[in-house]
C-alpha positions as CSV (number, residue, x, y, z in Angstrom):
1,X,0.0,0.0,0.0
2,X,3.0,2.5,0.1
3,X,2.0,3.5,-3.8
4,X,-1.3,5.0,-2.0
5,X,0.9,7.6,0.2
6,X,0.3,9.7,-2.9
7,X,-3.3,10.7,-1.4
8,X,-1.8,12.1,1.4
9,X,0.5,14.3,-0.7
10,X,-2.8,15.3,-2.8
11,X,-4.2,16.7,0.6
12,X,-1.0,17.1,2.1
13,X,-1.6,20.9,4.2
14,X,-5.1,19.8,4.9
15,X,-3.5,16.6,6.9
16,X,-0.8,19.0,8.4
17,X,-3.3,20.8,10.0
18,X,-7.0,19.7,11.1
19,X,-5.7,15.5,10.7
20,X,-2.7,16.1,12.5
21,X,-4.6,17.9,15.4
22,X,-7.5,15.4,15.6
23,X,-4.6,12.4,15.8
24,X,-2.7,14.6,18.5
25,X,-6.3,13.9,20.5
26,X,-7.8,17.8,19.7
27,X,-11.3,17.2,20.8
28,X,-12.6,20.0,18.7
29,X,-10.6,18.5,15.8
30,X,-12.3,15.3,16.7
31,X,-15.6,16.6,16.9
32,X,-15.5,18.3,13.1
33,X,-14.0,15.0,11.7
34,X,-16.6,12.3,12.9
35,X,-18.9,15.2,12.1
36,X,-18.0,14.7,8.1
37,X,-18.3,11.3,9.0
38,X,-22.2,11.3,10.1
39,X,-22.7,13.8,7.1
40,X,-21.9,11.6,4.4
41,X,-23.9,9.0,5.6
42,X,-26.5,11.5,4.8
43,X,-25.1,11.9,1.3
44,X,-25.1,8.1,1.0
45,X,-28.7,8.5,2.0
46,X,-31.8,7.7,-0.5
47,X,-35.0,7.9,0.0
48,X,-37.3,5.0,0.8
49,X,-39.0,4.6,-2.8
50,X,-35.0,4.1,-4.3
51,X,-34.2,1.8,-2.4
52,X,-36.6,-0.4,-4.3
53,X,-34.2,-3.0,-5.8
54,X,-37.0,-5.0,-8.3
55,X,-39.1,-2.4,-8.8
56,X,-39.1,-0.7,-12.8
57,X,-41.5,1.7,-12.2
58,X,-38.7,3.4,-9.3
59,X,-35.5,5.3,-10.0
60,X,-32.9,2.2,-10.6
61,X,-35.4,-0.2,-12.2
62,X,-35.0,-3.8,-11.8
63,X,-30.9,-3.6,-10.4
64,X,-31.1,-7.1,-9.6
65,X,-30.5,-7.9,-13.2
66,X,-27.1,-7.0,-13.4
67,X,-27.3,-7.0,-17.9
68,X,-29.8,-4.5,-17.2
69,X,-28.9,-2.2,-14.4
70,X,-25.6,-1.6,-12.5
71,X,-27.2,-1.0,-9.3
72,X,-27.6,2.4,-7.3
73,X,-26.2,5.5,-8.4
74,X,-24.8,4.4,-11.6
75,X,-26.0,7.2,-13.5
76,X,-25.7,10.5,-15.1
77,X,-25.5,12.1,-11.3
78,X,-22.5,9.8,-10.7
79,X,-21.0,12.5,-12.0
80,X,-22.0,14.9,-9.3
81,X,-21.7,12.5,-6.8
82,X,-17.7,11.6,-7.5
83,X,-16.6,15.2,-6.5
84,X,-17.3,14.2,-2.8
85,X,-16.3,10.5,-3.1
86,X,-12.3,11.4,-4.4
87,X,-11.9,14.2,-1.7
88,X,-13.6,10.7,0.9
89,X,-9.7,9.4,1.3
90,X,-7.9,12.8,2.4
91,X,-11.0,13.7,4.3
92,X,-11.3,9.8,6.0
93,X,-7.3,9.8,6.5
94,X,-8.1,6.2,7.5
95,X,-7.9,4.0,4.2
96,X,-9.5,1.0,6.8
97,X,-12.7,3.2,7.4
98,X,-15.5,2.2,4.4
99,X,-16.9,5.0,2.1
100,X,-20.0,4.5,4.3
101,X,-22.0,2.8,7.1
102,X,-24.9,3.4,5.6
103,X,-26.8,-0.6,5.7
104,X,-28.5,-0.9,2.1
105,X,-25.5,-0.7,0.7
106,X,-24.4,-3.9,2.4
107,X,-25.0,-7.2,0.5
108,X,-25.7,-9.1,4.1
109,X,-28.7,-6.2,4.5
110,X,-30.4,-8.3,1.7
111,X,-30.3,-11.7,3.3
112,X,-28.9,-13.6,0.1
113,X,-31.8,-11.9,-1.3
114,X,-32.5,-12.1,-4.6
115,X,-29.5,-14.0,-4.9
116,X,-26.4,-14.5,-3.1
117,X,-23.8,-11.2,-2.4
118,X,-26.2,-9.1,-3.6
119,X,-26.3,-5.2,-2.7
120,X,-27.8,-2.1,-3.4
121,X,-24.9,-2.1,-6.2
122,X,-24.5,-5.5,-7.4
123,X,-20.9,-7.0,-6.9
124,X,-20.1,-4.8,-4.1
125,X,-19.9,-3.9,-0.6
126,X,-18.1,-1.4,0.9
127,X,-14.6,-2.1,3.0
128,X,-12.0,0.2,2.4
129,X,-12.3,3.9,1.2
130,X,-9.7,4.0,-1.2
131,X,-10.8,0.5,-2.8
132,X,-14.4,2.0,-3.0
133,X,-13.6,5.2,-4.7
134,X,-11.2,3.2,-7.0
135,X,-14.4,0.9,-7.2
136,X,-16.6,4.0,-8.2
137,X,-14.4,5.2,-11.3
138,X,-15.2,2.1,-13.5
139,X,-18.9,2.6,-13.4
140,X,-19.1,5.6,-15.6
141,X,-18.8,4.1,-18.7
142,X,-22.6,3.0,-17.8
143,X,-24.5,1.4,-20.8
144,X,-28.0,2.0,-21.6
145,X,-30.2,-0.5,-22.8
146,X,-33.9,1.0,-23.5
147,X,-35.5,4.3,-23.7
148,X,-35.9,6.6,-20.7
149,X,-32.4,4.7,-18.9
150,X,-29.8,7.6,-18.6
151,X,-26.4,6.3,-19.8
152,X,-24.3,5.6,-22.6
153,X,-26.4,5.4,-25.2
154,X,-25.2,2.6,-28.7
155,X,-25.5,5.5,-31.3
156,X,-22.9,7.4,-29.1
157,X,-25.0,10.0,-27.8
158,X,-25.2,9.9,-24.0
159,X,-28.7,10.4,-21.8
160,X,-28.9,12.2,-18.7
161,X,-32.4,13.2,-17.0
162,X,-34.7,11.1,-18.1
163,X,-38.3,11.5,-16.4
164,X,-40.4,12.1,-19.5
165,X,-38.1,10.3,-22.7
166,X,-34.3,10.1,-23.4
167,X,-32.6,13.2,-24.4
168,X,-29.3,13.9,-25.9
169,X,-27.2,15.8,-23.6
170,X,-23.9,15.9,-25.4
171,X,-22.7,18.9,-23.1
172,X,-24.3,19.5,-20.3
173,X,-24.5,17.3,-18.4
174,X,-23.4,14.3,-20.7
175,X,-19.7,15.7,-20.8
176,X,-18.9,16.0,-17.1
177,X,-20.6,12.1,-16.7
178,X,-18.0,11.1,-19.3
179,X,-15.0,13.5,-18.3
180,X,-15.7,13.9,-15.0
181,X,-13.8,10.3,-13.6
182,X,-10.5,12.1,-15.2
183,X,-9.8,13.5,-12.0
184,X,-10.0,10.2,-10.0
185,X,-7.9,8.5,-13.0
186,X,-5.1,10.6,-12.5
187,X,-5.4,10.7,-8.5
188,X,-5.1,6.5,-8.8
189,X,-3.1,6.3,-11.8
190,X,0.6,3.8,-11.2
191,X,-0.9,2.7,-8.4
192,X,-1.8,-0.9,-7.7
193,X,-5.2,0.6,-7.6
194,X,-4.7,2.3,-11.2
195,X,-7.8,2.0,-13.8
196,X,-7.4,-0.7,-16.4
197,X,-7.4,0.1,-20.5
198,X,-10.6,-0.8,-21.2
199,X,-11.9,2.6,-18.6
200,X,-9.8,4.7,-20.8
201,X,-10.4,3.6,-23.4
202,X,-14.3,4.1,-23.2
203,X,-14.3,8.0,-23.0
204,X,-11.0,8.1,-26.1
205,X,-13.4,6.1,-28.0
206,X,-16.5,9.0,-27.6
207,X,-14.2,11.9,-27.4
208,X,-12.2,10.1,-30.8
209,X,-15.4,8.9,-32.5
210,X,-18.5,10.8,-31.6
211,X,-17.9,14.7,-30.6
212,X,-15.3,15.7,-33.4
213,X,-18.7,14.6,-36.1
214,X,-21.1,17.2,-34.1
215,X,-18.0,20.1,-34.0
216,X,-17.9,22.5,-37.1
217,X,-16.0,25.4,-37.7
218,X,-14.9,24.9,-33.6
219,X,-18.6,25.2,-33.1
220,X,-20.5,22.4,-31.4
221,X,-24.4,21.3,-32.7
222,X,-26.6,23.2,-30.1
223,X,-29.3,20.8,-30.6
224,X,-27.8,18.1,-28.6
225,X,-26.3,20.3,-26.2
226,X,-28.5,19.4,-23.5
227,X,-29.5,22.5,-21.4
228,X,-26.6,24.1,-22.7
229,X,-28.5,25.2,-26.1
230,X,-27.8,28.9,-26.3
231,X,-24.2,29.0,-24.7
232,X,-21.2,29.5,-25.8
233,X,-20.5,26.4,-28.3
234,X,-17.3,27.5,-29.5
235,X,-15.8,28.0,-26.1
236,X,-17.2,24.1,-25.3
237,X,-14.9,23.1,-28.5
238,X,-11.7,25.5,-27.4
239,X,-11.5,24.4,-23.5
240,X,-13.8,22.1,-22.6
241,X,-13.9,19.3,-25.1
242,X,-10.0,20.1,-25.8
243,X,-9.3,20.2,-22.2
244,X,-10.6,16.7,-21.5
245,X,-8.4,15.2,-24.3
246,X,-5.5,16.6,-21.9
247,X,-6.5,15.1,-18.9
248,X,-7.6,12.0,-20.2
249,X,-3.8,11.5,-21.6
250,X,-2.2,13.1,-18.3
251,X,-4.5,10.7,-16.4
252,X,-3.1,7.5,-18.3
253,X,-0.6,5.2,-16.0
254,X,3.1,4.7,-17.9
255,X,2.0,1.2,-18.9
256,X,-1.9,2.3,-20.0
257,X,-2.4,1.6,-23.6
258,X,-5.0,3.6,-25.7
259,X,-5.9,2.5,-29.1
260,X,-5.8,5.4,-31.8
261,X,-4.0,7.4,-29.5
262,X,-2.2,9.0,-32.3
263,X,-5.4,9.6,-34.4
264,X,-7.0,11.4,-31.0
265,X,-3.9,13.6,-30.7
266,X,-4.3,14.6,-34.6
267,X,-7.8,15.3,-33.8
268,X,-7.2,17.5,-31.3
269,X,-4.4,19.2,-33.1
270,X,-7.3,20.0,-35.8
271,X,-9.5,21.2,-34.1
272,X,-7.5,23.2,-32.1
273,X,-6.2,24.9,-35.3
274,X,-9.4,24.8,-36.4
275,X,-8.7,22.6,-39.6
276,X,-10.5,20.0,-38.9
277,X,-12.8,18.3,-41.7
278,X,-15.2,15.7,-42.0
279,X,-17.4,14.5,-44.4
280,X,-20.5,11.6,-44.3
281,X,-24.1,11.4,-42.5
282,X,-24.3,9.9,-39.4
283,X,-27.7,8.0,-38.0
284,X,-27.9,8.8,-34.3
285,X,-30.9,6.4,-34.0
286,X,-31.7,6.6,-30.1
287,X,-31.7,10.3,-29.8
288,X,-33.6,10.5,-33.5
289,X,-31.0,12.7,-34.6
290,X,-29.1,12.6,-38.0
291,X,-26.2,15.0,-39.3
292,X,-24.8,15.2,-42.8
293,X,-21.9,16.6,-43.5
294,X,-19.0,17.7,-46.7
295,X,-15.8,18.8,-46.0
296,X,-13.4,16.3,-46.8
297,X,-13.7,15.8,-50.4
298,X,-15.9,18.7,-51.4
299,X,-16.8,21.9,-50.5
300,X,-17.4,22.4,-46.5
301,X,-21.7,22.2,-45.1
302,X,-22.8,21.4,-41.8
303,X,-27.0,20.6,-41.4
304,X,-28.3,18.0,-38.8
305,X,-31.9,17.2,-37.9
306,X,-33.5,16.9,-34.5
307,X,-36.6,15.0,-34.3
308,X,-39.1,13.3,-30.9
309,X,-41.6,10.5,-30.8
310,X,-42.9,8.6,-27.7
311,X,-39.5,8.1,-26.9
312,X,-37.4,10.9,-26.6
313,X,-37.5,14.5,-26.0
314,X,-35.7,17.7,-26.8
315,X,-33.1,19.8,-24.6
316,X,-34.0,21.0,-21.7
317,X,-35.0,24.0,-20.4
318,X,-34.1,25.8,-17.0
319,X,-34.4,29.0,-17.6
320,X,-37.0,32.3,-16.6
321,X,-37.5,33.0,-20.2
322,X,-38.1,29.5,-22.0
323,X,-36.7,29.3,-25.9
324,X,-35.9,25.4,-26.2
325,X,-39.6,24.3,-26.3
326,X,-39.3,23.2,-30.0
327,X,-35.9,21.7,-30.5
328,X,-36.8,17.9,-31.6
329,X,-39.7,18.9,-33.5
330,X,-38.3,18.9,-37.1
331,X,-35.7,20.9,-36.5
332,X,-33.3,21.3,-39.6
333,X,-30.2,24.2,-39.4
334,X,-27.8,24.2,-42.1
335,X,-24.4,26.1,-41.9
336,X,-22.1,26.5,-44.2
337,X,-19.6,29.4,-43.0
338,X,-20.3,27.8,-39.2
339,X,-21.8,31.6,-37.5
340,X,-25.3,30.6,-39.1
341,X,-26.1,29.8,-35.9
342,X,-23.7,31.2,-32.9
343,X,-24.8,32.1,-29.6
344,X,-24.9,36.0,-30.6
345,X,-27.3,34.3,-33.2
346,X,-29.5,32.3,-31.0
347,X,-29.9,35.0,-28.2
348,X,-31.7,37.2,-30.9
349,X,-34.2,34.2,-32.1
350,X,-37.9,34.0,-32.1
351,X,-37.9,30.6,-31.1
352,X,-41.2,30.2,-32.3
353,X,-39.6,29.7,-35.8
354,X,-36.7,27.9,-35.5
355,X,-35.6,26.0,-39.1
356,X,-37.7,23.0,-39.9
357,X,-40.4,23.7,-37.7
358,X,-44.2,23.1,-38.6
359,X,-45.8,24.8,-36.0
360,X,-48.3,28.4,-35.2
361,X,-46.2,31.2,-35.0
362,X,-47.5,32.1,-31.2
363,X,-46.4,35.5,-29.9
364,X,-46.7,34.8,-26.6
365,X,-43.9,33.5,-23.7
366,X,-43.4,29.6,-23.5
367,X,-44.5,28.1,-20.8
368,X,-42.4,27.2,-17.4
369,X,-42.2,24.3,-15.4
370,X,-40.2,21.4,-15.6
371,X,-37.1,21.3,-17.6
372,X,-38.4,18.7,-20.1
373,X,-42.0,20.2,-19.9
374,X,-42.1,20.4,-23.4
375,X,-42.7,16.3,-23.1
376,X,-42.4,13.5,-25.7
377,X,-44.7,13.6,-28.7
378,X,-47.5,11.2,-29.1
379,X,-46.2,9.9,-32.2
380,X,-44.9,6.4,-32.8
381,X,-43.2,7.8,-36.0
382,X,-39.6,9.4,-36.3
383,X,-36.6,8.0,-37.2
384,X,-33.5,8.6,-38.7
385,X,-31.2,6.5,-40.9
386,X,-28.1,6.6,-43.3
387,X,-25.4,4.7,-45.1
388,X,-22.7,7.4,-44.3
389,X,-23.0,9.2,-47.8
390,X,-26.8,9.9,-47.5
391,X,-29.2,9.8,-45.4
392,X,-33.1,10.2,-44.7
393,X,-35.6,10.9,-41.7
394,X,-39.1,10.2,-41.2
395,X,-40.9,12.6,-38.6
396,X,-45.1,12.4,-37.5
397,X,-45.4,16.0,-35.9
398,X,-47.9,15.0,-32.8
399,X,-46.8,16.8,-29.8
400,X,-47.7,15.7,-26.8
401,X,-48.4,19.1,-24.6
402,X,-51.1,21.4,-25.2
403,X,-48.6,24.8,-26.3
404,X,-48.1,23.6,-29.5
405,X,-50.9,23.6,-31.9
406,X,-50.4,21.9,-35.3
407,X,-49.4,18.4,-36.7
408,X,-47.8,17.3,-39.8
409,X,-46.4,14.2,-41.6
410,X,-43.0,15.3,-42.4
411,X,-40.1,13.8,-44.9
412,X,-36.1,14.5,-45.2
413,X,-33.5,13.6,-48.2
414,X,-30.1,14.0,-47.2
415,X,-28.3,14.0,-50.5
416,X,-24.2,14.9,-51.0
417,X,-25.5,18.4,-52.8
418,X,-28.8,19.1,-51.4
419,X,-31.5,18.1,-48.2
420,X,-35.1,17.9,-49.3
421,X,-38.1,18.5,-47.3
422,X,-41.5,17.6,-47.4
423,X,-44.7,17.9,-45.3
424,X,-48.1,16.9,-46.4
425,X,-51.3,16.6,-43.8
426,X,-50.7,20.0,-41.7
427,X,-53.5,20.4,-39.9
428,X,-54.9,22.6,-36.7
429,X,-55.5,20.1,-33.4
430,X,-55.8,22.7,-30.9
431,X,-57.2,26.4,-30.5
432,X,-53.2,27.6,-29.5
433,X,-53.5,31.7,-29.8
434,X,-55.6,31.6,-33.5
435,X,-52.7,32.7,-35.1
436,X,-51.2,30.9,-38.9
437,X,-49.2,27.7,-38.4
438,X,-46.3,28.2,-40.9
439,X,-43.2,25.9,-41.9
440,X,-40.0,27.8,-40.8
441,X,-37.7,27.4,-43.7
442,X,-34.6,28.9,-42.2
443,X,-34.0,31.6,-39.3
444,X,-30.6,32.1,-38.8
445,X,-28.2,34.9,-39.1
446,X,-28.2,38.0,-41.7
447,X,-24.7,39.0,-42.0
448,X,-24.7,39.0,-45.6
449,X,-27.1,40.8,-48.1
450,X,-30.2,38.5,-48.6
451,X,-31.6,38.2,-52.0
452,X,-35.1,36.7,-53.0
453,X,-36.5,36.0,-56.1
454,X,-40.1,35.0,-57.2
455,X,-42.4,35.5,-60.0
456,X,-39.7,37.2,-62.2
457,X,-38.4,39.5,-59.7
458,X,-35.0,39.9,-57.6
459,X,-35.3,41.9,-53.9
460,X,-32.1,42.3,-51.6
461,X,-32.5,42.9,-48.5
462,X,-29.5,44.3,-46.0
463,X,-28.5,43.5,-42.6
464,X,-29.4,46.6,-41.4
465,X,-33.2,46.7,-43.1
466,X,-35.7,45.9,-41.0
467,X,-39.0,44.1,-43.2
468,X,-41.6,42.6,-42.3
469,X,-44.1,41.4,-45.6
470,X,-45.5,38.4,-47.3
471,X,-46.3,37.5,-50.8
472,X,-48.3,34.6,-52.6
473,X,-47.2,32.9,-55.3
474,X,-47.8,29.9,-57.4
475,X,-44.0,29.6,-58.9
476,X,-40.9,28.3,-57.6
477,X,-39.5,30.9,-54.8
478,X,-35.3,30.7,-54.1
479,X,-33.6,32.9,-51.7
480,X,-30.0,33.4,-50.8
481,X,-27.7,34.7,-48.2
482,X,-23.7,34.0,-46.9
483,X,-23.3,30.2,-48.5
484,X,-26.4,29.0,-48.4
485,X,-29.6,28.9,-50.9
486,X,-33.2,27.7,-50.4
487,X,-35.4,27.0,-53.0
488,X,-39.7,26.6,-52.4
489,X,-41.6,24.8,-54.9
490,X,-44.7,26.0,-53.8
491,X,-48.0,23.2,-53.5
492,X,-50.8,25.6,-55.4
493,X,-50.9,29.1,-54.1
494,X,-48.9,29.7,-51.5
495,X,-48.2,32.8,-49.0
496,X,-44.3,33.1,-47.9
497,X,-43.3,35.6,-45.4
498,X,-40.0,37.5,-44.8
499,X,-38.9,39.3,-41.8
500,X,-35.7,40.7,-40.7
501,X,-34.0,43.0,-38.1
502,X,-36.6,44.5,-35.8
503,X,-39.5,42.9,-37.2
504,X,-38.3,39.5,-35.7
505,X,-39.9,39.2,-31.9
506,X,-37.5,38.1,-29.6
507,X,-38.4,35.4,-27.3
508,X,-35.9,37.0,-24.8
509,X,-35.2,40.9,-24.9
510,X,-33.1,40.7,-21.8
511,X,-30.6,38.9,-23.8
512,X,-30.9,40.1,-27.3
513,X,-29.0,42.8,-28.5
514,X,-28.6,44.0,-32.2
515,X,-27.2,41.1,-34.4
516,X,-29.3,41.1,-37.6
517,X,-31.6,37.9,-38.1
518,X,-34.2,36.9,-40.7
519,X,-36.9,34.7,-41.1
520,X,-38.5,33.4,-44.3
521,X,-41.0,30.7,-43.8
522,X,-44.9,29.3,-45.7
523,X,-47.8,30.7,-44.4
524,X,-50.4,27.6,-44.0
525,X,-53.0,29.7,-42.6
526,X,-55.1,30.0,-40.0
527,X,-56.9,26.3,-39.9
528,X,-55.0,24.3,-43.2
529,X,-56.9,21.4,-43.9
530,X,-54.7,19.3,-45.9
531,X,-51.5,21.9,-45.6
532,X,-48.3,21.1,-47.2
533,X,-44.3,21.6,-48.5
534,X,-41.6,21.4,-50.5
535,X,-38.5,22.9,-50.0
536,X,-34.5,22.4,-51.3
537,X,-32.0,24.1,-48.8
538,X,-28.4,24.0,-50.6
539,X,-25.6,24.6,-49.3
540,X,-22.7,26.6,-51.1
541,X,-24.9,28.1,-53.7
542,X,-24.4,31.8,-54.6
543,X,-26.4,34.3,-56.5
544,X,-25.5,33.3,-59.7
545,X,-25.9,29.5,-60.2
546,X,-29.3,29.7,-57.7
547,X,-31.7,30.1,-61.2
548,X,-30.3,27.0,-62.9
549,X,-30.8,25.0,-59.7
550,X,-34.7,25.7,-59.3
551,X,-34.9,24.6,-63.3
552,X,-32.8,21.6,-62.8
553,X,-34.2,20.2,-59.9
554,X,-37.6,20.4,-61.4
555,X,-36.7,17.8,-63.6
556,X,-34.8,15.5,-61.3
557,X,-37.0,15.5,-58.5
558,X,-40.4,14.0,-59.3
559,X,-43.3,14.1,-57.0
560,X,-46.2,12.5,-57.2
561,X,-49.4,13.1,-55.2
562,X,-52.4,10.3,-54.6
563,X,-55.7,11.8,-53.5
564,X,-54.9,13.9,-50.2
565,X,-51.9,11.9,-49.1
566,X,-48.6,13.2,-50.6
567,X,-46.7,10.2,-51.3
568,X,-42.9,10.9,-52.2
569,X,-42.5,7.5,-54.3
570,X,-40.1,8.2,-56.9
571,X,-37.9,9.9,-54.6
572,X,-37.7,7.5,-51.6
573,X,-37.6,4.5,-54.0
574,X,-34.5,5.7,-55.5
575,X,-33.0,6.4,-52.3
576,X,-33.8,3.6,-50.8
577,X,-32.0,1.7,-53.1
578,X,-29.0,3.5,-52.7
579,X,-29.8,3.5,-48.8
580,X,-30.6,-0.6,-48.9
């Protein structure tokens, strides 16, 4: 045990002082140290309804099956929770003394019941404080194995509060859970108590693998951010996410050994220098979330989709002013120079119209409550898929609280030089304010002139204009701005509607300040009976080549309609094939 001296360095002028007193036989020393005792007993403590150890409709689910459930406490919190346990041995100064006293935490508390050894964390009973911390830091990897279980999800995407549906919490608080143990790696590490390979190599593998895919132009994909939707994205990539890669190789032993070690240091180095590139589409099937990228091989884009269902929901929300109430519902941003969408962006939103969205364009403040009161939808359908050149997503819009007012059937294309999508069946299922449910086609920022064209005539419109107008139209509309074009091929006679600068209401005013915005979205009306949509965003088009592309994808894209459903045949079938 001489190796484990090393904890008494770590807290080293803490023992010189108030453990060197109590050990001298300081009764007020004493007093304070059996004190922090007692009180993490308390910390240890769960209510009676947790301690339930069969039970799936409680907090831990059925932890006696072990492929199932790793017990107590193995989730997202263990996070929280490890702060306290790795300060236990310099506070404990007694490596003898357990990490608590606390009895269900005691396999003999259980009898041999359900089977023999078990304990309120299957395999284990505590015995020595430094074994049980050392215990602690190989149950974060924590694997998930249905909806609404907070862990390590298989599509890469990890799960964190999880009362009402899985949700994608890639930042906060999903990061700490998976970086967090970096601190008790490096406090055990060439030690006979050091972690083994496979504990490093778990987090390399997400940090390698999964974050660099959802990081763009040093920016990170808010709409798996978790709460952390409208902060700071770019200072995630720059020090947090770039940070962990440090500790985790700082943390390693001299004999740990971390496959693609090399290709996780060129990683970093890219992103760092902001170089790095990526191209494919990636099916994040849990979370129903699918990004498609270019980069490598072609010209750089960035778009992703955020959908819900039954099954999952969207970020949560903890703040006064509520904006995140409609991330998952369709949600489709593309960027192409990367600031489409920055946190200066977002804080100016009306996040009533976010890009993608189907929904009424309500003027008034989203509700409060809890942080996932925005709830799963009712639907059964949404889904994502893709073969890692294309990719396609299926979405029934059927929310499940009473805000939202509209529902659609909804379609996406993920193609290497453009994303189609389509809705069909928009429809009013609640009174909401009365106001029109429109299709958000984009929102994002307007740092660049905008220029729109429909029924033979161009308009540009400046960052510093403020408009606010609509216009109807039976021809193919395309608009353009920075890198990106959109192109609506309008279903009969249809009312689109522009607004920029001031025109836009902020959902927050207490954050916004002037960074220009616009808006262009369909106008369904107030109660569409049978409402639809057909739009092409594309990304790297310019002024110029925008006319050719609305003539040539009217003759490669053929859409055919039967009766009042709009069924997409020729399209899916040929992508399917491809797909399957």
């Amino acid at each position: 045990m001489g190796d484990l001296r090393s904890f008494d360095r770590t807290g080293s002028s803490y023992n010189a002082g108030f453990i060197k007193r109590y050990k001298k036989g300081d009764q007020q020393a004493a007093k304070v140290y059996y004190s922090l005792v007692r009180i993490y007993q308390t910390a240890m403590a769960e209510v009676a309804n947790r301690r339930a150890v069969g039970d799936p409709a409680e907090r831990w689910g059925k932890i006696t099956d072990t492929l199932r459930s790793s017990g107590a406490w193995a989730d997202a919190n263990l996070g929280h929770r490890s702060r306290m346990m790795l300060a236990l041995p310099i506070i404990w100064a007694d490596y003898n003394r357990p990490m608590t006293y606390v009895q269900y935490w005691y396999s003999d508390y259980y009898k041999d019941q359900p089977f023999k050894g078990f304990s309120f964390s299957p395999g284990w009973s505590p015995h020595g404080v430094v074994f049980d911390v050392a215990r602690w830091l190989t149950k974060y990897n924590v694997p998930a194995h249905q909806y609404k279980q907070s862990g390590f999800q298989p599509d890469g995407t990890v799960s964190h509060h999880i009362a009402n549906g899985t949700d994608a919490a890639m930042v906060a608080y999903g990061f700490e859970w998976l970086t967090d143990a970096f601190t008790g790696f490096n406090q055990f590490k060439n030690t006979e108590l050091k972690l083994s390979d496979p504990y490093y190599q778990f987090p390399a593998d997400r940090l390698l693998h999964v974050y660099p895919k959802l990081i763009y132009n040093g920016s990170f994909d808010f709409l798996v951010s978790g709460r952390s939707y409208d902060s700071d994205m770019k200072k995630f990539v720059a020090s947090t996410y770039l940070d962990a890669i440090k500790d985790l190789k700082q943390s390693q032993s001299k004999d740990t050994k971390i496959a693609d070690q090399k290709e996780l240091d060129e990683t970093f180095s890219t992103i760092k220098n902001n170089t790095f590139q990526y191209s494919g589409t990636d099916a994040y099937w849990v979370n129903e979330f699918l990004v498609h990228r270019g980069g490598s091989h072609e010209k750089s884009f960035y778009v992703s989709l955020k959908l819900k269902s039954k099954r999952t929901v969207g970020a949560e929300d903890f703040g006064k002013v509520r904006k995140s109430w409609y991330l998952g519902y369709g949600i489709l941003p593309l960027k192409v120079t990367g600031d489409e969408y920055a946190r200066k962006v977002l804080l100016n939103m009306d996040w009533h119209a976010l890009p993608g969205l189907t929904e009424e364009w309500r003027t008034d403040a989203i509700p409060v409550g809890h942080a996932q009161a925005s709830l799963p939808g009712k639907n059964d359908v949404s889904g994502v898929t893709a073969n890692g050149k294309t990719g396609m997503g299926i979405y029934h819009h059927l929310p499940g609280e009473t805000y939202s007012a509209a529902t659609a059937c909804k379609t996406y294309h993920f193609m290497p030089d453009k994303i189609i999508a389509l809705g069909s069946r928009i429809a009013r299922n609640r009174p909401g304010q009365g106001k029109e449910i429109i299709t958000t086609i984009d929102q994002s920022a307007l740092l660049d002139k905008l220029v729109i064209f429909h029924d033979g005539k161009e308009e540009t419109i400046l960052p510093t204009q403020s408009v606010n107008r609509s216009f109807e139209t039976e021809k193919p509309v395309w608009f353009q701005t920075g890198q990106k074009g959109y192109i609506i091929y309008p279903e009969g006679n249809q009312t689109i509607i522009i607004k920029t600068g001031k025109e836009i209401n902020k959902t927050d005013r207490s954050i916004g300040d002037d960074t220009p915005n616009y808006i262009v979205a369909i106008n369904h009306g107030i109660r569409p009976a049978n409402g639809s949509y057909y739009y092409v965003a594309v990304p790297n088009a310019n002024k110029i080549t925008m006319p050719a592309l609305v003539n040539r994808y009217v003759k490669e894209l053929i859409i055919k309609k039967n009766g009042k459903l709009m069924l997409f045949m020729i399209i899916q079938i040929k992508y399917c094939k491809r797909l399957f």
